[in-house]
C-alpha positions in Angstrom: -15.4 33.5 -11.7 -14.7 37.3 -12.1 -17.6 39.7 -11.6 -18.1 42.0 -14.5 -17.5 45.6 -14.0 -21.6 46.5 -15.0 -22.5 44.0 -12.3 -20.1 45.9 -9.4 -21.6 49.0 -10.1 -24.8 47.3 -9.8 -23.6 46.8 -6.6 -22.4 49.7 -5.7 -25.7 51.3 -6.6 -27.6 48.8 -4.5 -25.3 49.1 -1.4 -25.8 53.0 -1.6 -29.4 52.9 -1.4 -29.3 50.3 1.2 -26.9 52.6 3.5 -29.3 55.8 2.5 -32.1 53.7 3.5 -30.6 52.2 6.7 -30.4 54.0 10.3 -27.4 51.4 11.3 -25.0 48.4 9.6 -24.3 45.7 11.5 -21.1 43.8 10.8 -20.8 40.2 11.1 -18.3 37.5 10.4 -20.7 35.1 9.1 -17.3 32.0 8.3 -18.9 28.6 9.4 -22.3 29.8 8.0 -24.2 27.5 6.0 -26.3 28.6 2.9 -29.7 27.4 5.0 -28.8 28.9 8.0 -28.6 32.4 6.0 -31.7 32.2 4.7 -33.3 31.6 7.6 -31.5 35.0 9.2 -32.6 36.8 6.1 -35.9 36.0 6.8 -35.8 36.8 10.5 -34.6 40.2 10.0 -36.4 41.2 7.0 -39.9 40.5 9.2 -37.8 43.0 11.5 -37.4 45.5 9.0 -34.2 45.0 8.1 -32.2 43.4 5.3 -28.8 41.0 5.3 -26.6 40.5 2.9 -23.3 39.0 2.1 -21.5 41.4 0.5 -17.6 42.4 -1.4 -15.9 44.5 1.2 -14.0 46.4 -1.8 -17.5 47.6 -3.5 -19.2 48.1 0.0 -16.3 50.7 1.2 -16.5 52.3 -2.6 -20.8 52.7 -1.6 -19.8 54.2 2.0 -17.3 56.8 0.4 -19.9 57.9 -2.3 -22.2 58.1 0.6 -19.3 60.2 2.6 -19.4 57.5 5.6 -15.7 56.7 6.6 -15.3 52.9 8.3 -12.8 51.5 9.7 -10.5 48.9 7.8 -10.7 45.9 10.4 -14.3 46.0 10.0 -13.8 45.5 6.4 -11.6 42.9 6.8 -12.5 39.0 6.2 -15.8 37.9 5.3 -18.8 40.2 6.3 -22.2 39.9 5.9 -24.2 43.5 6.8 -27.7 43.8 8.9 -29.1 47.1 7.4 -31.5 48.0 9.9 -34.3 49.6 8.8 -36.4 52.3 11.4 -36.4 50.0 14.9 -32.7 49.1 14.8 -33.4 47.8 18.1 -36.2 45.2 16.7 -33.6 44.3 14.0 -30.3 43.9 16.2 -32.1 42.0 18.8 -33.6 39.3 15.9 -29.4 39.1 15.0 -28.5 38.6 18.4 -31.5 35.9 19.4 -30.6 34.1 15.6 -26.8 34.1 16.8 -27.8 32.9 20.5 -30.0 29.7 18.6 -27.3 28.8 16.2 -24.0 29.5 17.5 -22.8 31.2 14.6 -21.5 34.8 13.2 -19.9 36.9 15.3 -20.8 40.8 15.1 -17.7 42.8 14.7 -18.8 46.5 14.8 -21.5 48.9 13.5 -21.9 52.5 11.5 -24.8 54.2 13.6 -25.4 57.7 11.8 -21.6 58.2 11.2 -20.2 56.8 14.3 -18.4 53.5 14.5 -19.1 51.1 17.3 -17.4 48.6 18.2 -18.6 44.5 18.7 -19.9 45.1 22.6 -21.7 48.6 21.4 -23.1 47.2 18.0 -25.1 44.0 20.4 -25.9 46.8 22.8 -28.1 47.9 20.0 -30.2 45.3 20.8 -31.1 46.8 23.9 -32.8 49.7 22.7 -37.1 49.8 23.3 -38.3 49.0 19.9 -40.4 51.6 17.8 -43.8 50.5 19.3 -42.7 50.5 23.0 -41.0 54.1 22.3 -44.1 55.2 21.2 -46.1 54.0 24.5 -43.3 55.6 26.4 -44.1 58.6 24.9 -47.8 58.6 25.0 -47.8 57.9 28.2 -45.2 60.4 29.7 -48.1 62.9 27.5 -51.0 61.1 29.5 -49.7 61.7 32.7 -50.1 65.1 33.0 -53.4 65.5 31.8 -55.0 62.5 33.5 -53.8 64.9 37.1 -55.6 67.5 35.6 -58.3 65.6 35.2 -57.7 63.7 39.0 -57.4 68.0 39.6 -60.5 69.1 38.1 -62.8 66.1 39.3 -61.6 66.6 43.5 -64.3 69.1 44.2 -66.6 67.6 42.5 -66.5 64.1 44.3 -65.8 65.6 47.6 -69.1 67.6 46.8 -70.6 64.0 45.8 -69.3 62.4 49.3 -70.3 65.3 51.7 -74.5 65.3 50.4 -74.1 61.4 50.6 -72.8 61.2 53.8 -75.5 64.1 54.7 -78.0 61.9 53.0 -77.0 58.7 55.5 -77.1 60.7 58.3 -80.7 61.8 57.4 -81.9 57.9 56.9 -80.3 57.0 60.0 -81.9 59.9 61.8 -85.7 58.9 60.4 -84.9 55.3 61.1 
């Protein structure tokens, strides 16, 4: 059954705001894939942020033009289903690549990461970015460092002061002992 031309364009319209709202697509081959095992990848990555869909390759490459993001044509080519990873790509490509580990199936082709294309080895090498929350310890902590020397810094007189009257405090019980 033909899709009507109101319902590409609603397509089109939701494609666009998924690519406006994504930081990276992830291209997969989902052929093999059963309607279960979809779901439960859906479901995986959109507790990661992110969203999956199946989608027509046609309409998806009119969405990336409006959106003046060029892709290659062999990524567009066959059947594709498209991670659009929200914030933490990393969180969201790592939840594809443990779902495809489990199951055995889909095979990532490429990715569009903020107008570059990757291909199949970069796209999984996503997955091996820190996610948001460990980027943000990274960070505080490389701003901790320095001030907790300071504070190592500032304290050193003080407890050398502390250890010289208590070692002159020993001295005097062991003198009146």
């Amino acid at each position: 059954m033909a899709i009507t031309r109101k319902k590409k364009e609603e397509l089109v319209a939701r494609y666009k705001e998924l690519i406006e709202n994504s930081t990276a697509l992830v291209f997969t081959d989902y052929r093999g894939v059963t309607v279960p095992q979809i779901q439960s990848l859906r479901t995986a990555i959109q507790e990661a942020d992110g969203s999956y869909l199946v989608v027509k390759n046609t309409l998806l490459n009119i969405a990336l033009n409006e959106n003046d993001q060029e892709i290659p044509e062999e990524l567009l080519a066959g059947p594709n289903a498209v991670l659009f990873s929200g914030e933490d790509i990393g969180r969201s490509v790592t939840v594809l690549k443990q779902w495809i580990k489990q199951e055995k199936a889909v095979e990532i082709k490429g990715a569009l990461m903020e107008g570059a294309v990757l291909d199949a080895a970069s796209a999984e090498a996503l997955a091996n970015l820190p996610t948001k929350e460990q980027l943000l310890g990274m960070i505080l902590s490389t701003i901790n460092g320095p001030a907790r020397e300071l504070v190592g810094v500032i304290n050193a007189p003080a407890a050398s002061l502390v250890r010289v009257i208590n070692a002159h405090i020993e001295e005097q019980q062991e003198e009146a002992a």
